[in-house]
PQR file of N, CA, C, O and H, with PARSE charges and radii, in Angstrom:
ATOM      1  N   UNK A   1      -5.733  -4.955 -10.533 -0.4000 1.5000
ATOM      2  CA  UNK A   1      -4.707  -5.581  -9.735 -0.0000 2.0000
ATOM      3  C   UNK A   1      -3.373  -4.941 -10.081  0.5500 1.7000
ATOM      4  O   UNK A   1      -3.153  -4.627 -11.251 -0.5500 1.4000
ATOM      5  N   UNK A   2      -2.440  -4.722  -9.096 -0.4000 1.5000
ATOM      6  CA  UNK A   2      -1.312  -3.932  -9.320 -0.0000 2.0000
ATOM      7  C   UNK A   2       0.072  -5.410  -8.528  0.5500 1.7000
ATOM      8  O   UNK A   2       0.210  -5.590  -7.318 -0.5500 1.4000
ATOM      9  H   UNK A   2      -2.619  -4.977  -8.146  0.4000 1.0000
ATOM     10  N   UNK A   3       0.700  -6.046  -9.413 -0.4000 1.5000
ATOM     11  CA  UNK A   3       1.900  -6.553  -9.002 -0.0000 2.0000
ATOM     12  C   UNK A   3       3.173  -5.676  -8.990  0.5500 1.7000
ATOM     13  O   UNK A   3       3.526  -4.770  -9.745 -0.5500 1.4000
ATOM     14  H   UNK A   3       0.587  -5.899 -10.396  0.4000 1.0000
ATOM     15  N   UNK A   4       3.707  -6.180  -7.985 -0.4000 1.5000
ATOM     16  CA  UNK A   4       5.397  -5.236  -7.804 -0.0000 2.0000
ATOM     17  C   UNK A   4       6.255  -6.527  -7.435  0.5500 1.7000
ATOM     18  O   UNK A   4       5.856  -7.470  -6.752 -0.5500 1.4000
ATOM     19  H   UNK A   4       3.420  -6.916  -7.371  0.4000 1.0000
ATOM     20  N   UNK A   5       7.532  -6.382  -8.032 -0.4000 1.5000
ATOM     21  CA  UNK A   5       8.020  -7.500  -7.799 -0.0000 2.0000
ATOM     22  C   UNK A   5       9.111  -6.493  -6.992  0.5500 1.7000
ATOM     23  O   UNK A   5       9.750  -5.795  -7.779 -0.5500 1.4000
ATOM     24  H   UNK A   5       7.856  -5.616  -8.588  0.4000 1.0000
ATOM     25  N   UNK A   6       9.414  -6.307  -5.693 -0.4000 1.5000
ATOM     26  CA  UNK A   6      10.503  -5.605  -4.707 -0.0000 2.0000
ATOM     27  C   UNK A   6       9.974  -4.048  -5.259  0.5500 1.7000
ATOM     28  O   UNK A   6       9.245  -3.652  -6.169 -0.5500 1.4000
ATOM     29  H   UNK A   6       8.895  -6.874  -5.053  0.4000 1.0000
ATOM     30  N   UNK A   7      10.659  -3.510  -4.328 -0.4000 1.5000
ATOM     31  CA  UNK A   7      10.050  -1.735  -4.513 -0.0000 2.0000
ATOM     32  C   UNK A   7       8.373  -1.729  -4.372  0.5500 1.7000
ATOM     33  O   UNK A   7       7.581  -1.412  -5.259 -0.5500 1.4000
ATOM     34  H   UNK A   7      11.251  -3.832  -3.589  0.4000 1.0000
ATOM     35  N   UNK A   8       8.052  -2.178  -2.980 -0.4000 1.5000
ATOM     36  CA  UNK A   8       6.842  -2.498  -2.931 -0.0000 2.0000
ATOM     37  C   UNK A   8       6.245  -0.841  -2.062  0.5500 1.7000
ATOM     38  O   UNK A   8       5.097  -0.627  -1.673 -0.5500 1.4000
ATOM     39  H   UNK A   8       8.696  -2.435  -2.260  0.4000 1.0000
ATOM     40  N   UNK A   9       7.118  -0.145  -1.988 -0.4000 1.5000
ATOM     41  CA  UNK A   9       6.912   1.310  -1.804 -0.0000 2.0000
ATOM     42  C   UNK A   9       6.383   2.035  -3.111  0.5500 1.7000
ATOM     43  O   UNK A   9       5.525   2.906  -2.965 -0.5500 1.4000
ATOM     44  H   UNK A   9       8.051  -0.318  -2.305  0.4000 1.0000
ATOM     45  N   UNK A  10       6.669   1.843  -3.897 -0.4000 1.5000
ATOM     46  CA  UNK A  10       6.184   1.939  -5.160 -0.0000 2.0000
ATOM     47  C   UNK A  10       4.823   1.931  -5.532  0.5500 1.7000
ATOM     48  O   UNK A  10       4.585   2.401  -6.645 -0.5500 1.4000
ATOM     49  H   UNK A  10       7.366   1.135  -4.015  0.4000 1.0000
ATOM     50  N   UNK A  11       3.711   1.437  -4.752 -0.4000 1.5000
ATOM     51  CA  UNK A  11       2.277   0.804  -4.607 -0.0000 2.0000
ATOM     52  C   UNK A  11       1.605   2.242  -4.108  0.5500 1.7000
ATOM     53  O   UNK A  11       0.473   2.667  -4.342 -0.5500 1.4000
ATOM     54  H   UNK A  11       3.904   1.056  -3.848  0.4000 1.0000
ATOM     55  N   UNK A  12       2.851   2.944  -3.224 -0.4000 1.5000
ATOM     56  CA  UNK A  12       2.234   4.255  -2.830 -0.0000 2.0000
ATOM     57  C   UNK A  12       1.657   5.351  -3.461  0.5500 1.7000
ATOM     58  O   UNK A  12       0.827   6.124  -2.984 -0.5500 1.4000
ATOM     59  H   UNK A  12       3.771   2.599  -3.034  0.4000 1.0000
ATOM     60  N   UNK A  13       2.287   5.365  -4.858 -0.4000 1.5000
ATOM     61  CA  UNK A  13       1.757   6.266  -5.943 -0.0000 2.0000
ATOM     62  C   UNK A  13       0.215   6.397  -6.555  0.5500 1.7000
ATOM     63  O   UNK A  13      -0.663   7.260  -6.555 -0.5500 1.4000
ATOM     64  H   UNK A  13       2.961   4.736  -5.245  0.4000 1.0000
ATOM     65  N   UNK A  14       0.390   5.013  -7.089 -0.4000 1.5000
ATOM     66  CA  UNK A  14      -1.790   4.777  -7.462 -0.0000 2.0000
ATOM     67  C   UNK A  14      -2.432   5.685  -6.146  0.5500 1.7000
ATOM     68  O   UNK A  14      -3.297   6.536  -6.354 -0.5500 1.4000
ATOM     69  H   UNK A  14       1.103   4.313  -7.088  0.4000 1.0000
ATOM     70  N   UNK A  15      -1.992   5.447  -4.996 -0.4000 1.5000
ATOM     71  CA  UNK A  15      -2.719   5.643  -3.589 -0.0000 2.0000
ATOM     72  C   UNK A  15      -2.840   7.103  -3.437  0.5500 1.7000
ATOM     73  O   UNK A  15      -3.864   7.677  -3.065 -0.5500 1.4000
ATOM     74  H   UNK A  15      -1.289   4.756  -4.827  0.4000 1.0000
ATOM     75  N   UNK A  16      -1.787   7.633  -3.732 -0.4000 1.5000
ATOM     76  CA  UNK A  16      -1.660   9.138  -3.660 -0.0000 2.0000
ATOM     77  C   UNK A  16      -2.881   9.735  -4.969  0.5500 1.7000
ATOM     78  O   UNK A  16      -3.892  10.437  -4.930 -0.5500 1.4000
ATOM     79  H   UNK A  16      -0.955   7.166  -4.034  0.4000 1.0000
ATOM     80  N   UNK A  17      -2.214   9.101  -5.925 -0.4000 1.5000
ATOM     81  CA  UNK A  17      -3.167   9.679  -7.406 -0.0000 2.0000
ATOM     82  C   UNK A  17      -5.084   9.196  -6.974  0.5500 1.7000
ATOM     83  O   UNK A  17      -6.024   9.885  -7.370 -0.5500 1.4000
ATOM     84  H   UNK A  17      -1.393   8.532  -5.957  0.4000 1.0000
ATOM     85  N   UNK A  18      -5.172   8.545  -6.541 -0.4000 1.5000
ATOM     86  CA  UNK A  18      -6.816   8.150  -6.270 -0.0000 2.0000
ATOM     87  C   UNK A  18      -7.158   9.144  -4.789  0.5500 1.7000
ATOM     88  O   UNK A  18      -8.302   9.488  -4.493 -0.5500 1.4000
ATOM     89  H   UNK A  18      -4.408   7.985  -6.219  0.4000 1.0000
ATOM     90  N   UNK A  19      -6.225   9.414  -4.168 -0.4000 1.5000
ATOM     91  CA  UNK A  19      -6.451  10.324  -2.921 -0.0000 2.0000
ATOM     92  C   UNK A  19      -7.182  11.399  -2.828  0.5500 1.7000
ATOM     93  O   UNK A  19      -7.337  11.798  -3.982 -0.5500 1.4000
ATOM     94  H   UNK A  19      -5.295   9.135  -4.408  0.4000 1.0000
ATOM     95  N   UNK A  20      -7.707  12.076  -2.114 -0.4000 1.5000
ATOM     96  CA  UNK A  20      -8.970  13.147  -1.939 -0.0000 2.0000
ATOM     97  C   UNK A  20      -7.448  13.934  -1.308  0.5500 1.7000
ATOM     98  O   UNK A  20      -6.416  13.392  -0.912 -0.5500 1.4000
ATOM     99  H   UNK A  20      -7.582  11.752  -1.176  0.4000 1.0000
ATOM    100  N   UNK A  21      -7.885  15.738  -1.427 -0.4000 1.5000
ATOM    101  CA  UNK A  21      -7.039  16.443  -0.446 -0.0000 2.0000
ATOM    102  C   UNK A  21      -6.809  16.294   0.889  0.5500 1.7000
ATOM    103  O   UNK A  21      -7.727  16.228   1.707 -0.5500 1.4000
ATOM    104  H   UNK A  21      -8.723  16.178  -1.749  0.4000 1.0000
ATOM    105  N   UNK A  22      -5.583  16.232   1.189 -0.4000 1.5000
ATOM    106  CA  UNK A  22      -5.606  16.150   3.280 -0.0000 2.0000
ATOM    107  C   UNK A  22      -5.552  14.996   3.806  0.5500 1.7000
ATOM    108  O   UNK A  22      -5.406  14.626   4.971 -0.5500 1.4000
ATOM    109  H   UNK A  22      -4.837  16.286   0.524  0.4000 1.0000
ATOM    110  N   UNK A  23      -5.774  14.095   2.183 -0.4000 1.5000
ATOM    111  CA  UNK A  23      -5.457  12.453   2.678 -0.0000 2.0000
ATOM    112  C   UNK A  23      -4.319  12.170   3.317  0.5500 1.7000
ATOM    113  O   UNK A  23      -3.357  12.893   3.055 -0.5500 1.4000
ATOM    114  H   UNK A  23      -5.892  14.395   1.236  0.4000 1.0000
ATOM    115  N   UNK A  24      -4.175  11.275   4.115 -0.4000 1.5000
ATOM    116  CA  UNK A  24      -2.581  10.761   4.562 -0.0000 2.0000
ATOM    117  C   UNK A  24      -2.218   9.379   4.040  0.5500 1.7000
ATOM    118  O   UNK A  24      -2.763   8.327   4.376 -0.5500 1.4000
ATOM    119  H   UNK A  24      -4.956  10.688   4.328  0.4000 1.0000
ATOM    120  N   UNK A  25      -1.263   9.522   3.206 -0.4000 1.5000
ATOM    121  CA  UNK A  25      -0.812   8.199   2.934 -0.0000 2.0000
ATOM    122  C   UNK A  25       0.753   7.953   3.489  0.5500 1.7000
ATOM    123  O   UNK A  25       1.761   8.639   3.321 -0.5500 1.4000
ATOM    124  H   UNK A  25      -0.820  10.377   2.934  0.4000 1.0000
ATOM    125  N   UNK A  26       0.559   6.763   4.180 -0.4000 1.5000
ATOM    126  CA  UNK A  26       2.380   6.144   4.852 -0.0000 2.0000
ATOM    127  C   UNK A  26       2.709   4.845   4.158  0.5500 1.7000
ATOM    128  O   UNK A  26       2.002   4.076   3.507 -0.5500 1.4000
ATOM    129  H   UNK A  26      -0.260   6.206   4.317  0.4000 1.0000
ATOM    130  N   UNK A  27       3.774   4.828   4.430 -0.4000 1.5000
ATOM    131  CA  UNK A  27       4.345   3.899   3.957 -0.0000 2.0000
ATOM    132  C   UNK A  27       5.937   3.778   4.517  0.5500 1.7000
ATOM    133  O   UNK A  27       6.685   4.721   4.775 -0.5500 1.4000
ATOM    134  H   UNK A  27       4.348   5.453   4.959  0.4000 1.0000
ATOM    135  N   UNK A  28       6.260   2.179   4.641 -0.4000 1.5000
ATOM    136  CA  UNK A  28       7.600   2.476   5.450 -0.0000 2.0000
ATOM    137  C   UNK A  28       9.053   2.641   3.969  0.5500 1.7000
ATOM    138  O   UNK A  28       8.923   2.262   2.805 -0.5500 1.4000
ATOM    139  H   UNK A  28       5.652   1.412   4.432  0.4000 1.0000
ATOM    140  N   UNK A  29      10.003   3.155   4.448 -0.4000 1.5000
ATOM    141  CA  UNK A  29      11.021   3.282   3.425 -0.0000 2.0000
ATOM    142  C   UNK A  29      12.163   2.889   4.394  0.5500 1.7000
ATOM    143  O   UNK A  29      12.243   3.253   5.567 -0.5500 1.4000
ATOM    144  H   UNK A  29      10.109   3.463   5.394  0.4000 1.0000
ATOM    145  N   UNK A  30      13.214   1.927   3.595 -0.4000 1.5000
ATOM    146  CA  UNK A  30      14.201   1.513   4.285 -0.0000 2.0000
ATOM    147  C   UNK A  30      15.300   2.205   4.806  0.5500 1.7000
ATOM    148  O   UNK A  30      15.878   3.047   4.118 -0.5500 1.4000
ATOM    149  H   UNK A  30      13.148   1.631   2.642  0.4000 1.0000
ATOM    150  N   UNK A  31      15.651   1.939   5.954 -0.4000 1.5000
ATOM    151  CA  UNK A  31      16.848   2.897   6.580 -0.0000 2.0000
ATOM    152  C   UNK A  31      16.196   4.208   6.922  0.5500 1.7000
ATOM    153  O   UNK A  31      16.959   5.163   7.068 -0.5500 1.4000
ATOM    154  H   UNK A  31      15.182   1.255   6.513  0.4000 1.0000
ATOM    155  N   UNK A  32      14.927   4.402   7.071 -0.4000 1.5000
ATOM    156  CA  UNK A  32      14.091   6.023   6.748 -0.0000 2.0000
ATOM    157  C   UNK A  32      13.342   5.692   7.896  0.5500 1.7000
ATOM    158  O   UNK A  32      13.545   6.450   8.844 -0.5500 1.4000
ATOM    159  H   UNK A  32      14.307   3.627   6.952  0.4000 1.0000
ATOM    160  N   UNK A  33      12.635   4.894   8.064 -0.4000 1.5000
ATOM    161  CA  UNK A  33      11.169   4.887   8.595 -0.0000 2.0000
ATOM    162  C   UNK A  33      10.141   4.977   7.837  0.5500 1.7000
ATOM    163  O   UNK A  33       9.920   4.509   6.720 -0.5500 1.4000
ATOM    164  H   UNK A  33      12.470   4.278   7.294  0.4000 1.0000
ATOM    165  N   UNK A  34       9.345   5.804   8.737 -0.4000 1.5000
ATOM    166  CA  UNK A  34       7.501   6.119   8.423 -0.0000 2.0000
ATOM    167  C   UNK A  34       8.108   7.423   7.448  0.5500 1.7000
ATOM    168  O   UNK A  34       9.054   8.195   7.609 -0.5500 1.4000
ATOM    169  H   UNK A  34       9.526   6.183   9.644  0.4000 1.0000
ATOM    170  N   UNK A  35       6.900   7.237   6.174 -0.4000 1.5000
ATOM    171  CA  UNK A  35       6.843   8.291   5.134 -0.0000 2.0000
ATOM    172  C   UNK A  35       5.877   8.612   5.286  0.5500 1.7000
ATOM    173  O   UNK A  35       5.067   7.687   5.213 -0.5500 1.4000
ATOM    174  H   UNK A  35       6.132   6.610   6.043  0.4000 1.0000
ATOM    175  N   UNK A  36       5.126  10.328   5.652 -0.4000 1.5000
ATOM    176  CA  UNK A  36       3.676  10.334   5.319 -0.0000 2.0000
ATOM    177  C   UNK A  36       3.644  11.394   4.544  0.5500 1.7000
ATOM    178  O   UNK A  36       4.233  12.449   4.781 -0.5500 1.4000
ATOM    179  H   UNK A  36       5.784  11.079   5.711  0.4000 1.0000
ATOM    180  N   UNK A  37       2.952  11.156   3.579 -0.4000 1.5000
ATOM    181  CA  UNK A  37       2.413  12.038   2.445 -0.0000 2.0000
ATOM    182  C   UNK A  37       1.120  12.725   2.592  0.5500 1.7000
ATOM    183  O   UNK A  37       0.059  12.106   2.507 -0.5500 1.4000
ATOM    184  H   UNK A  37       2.474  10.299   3.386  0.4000 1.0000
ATOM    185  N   UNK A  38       1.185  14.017   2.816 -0.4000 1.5000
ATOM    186  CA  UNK A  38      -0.173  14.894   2.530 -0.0000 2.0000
ATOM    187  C   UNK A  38      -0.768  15.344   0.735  0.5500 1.7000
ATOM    188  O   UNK A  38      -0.483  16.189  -0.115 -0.5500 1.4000
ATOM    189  H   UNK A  38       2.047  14.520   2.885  0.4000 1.0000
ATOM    190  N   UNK A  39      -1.518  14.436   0.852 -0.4000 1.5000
ATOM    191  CA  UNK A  39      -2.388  14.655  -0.350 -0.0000 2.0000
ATOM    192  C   UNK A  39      -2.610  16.426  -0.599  0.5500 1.7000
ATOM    193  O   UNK A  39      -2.867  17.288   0.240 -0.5500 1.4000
ATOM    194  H   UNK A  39      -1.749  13.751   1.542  0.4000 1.0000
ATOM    195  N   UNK A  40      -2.362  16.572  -2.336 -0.4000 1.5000
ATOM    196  CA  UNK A  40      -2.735  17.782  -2.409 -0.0000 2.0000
ATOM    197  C   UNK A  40      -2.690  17.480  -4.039  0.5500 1.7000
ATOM    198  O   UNK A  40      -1.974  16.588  -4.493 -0.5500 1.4000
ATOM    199  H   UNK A  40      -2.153  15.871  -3.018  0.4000 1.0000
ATOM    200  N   UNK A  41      -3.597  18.383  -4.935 -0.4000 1.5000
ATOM    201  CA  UNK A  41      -3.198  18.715  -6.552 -0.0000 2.0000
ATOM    202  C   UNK A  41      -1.512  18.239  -6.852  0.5500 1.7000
ATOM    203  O   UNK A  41      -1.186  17.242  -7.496 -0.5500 1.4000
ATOM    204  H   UNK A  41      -4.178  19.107  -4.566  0.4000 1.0000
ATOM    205  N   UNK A  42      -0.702  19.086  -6.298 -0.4000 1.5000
ATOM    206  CA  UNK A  42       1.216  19.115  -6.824 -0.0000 2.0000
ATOM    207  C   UNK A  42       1.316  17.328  -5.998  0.5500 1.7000
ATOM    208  O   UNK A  42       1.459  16.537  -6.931 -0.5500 1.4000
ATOM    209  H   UNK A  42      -0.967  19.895  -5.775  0.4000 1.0000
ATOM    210  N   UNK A  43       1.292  16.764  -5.002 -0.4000 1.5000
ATOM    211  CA  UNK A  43       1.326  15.263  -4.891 -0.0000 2.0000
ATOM    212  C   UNK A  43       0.837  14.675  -5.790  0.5500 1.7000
ATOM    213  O   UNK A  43       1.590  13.832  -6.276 -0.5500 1.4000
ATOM    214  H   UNK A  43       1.176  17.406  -4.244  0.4000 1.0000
ATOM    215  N   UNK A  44      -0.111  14.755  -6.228 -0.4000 1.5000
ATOM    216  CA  UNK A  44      -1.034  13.836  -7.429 -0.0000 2.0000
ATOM    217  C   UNK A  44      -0.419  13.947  -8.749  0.5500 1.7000
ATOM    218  O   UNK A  44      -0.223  13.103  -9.624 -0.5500 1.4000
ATOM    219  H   UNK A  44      -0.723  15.440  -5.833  0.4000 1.0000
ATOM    220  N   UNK A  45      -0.208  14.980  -8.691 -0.4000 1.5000
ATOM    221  CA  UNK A  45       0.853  15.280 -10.147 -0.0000 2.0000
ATOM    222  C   UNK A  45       1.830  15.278 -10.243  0.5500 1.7000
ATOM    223  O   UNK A  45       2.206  15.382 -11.411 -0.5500 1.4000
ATOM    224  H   UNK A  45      -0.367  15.666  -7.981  0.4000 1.0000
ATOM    225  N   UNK A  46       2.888  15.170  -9.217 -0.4000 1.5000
ATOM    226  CA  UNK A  46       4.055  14.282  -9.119 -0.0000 2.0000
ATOM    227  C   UNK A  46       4.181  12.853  -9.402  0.5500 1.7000
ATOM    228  O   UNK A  46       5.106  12.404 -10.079 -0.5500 1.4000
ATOM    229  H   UNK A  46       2.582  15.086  -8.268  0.4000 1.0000
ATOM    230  N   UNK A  47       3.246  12.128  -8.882 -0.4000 1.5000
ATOM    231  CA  UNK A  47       2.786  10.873  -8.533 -0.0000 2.0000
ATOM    232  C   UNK A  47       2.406  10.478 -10.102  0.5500 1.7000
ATOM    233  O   UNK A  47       2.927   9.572 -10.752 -0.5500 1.4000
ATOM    234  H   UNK A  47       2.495  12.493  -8.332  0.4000 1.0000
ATOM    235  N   UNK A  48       1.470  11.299 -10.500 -0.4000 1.5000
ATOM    236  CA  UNK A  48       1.371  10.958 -11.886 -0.0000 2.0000
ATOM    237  C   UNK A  48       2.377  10.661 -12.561  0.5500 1.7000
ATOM    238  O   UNK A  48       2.704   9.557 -12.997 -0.5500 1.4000
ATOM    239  H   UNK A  48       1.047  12.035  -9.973  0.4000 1.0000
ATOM    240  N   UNK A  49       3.136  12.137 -12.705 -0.4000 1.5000
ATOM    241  CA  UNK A  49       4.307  12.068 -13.857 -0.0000 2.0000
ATOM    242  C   UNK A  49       5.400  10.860 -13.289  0.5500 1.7000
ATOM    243  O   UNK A  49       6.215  10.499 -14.138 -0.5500 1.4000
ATOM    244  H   UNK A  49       2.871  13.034 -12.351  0.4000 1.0000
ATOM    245  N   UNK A  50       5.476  10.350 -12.244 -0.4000 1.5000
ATOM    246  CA  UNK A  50       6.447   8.709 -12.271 -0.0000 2.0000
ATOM    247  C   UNK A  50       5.408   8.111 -13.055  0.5500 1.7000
ATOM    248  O   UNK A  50       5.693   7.814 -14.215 -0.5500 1.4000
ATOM    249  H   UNK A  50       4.814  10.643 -11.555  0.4000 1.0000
ATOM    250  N   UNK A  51       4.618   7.953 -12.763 -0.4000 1.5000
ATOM    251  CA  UNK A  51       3.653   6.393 -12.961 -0.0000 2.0000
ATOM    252  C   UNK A  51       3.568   6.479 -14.424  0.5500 1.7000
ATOM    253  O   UNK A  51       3.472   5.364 -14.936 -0.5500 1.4000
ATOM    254  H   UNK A  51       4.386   8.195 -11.821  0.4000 1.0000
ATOM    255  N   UNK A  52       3.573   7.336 -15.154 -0.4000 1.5000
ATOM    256  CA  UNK A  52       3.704   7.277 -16.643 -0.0000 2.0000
ATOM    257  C   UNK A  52       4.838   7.143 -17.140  0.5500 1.7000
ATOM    258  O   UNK A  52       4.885   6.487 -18.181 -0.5500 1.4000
ATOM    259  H   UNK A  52       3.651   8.242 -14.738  0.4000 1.0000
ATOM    260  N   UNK A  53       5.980   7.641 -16.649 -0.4000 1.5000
ATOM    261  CA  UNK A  53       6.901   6.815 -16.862 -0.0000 2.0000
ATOM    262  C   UNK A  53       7.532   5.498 -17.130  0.5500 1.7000
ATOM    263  O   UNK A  53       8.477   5.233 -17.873 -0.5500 1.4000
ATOM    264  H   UNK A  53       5.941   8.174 -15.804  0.4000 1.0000
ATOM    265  N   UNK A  54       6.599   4.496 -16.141 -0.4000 1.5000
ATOM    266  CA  UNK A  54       6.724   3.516 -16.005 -0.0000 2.0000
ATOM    267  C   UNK A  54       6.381   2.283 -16.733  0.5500 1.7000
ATOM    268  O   UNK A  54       5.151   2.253 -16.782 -0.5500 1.4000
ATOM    269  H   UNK A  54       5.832   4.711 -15.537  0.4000 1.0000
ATOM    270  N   UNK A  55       6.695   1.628 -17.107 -0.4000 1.5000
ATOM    271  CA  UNK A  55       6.592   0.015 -17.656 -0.0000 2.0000
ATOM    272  C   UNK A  55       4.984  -0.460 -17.751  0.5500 1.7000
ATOM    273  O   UNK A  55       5.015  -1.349 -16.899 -0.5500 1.4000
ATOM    274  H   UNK A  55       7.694   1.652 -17.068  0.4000 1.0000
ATOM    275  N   UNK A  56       4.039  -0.448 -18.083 -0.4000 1.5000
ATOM    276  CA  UNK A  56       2.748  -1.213 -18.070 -0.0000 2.0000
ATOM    277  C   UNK A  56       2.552  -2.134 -18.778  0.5500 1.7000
ATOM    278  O   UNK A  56       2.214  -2.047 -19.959 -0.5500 1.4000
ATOM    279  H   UNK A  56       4.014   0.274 -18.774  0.4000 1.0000
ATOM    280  N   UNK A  57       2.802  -3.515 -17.932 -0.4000 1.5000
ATOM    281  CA  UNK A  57       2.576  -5.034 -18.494 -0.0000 2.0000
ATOM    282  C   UNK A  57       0.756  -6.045 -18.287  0.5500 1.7000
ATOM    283  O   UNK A  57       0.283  -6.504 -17.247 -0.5500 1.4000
ATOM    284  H   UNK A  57       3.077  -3.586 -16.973  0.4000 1.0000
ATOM    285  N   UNK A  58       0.227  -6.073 -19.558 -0.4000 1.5000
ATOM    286  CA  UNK A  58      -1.358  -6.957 -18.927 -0.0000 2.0000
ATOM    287  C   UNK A  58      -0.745  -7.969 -18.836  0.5500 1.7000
ATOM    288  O   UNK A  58       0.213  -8.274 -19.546 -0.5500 1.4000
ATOM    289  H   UNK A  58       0.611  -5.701 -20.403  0.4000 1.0000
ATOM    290  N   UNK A  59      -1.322  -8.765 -17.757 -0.4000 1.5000
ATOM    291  CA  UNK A  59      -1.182 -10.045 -17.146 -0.0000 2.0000
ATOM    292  C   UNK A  59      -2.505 -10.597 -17.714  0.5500 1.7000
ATOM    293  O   UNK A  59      -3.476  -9.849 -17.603 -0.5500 1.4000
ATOM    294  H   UNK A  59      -2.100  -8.517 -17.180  0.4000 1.0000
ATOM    295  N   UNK A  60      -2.659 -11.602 -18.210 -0.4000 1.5000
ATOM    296  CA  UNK A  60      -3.300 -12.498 -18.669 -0.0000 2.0000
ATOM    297  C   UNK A  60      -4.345 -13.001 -17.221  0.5500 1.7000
ATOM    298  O   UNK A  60      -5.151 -13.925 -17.333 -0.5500 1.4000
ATOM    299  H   UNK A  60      -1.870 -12.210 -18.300  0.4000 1.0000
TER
END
């Protein structure tokens, strides 16, 4: 289970990193529109290097 409390664009990353090549992942971004991301190796590993960055809390 993945919670986001706002920055629910943020959810897009896991999606990209579990993605096969040529995948399309969208997602809307504010004031932007439609985002679509073409899956590739350099996406996944972008995607990675945020997500490790990031905060990891277990929820009970």
């Amino acid at each position: 289970m993945i919670l986001v409390e706002g920055e629910e664009d943020l959810l897009t990353l896991p999606c990209i990193v579990e993605s096969p090549d040529n995948a399309l992942v969208l997602y809307g971004q504010p004031s932007e529109g439609l985002v679509v991301v073409s899956t590739n190796a350099e996406a996944r590993q972008e995607a990675s290097l945020i997500l490790e960055r990031m905060i990891r809390e277990e929820i009970p």
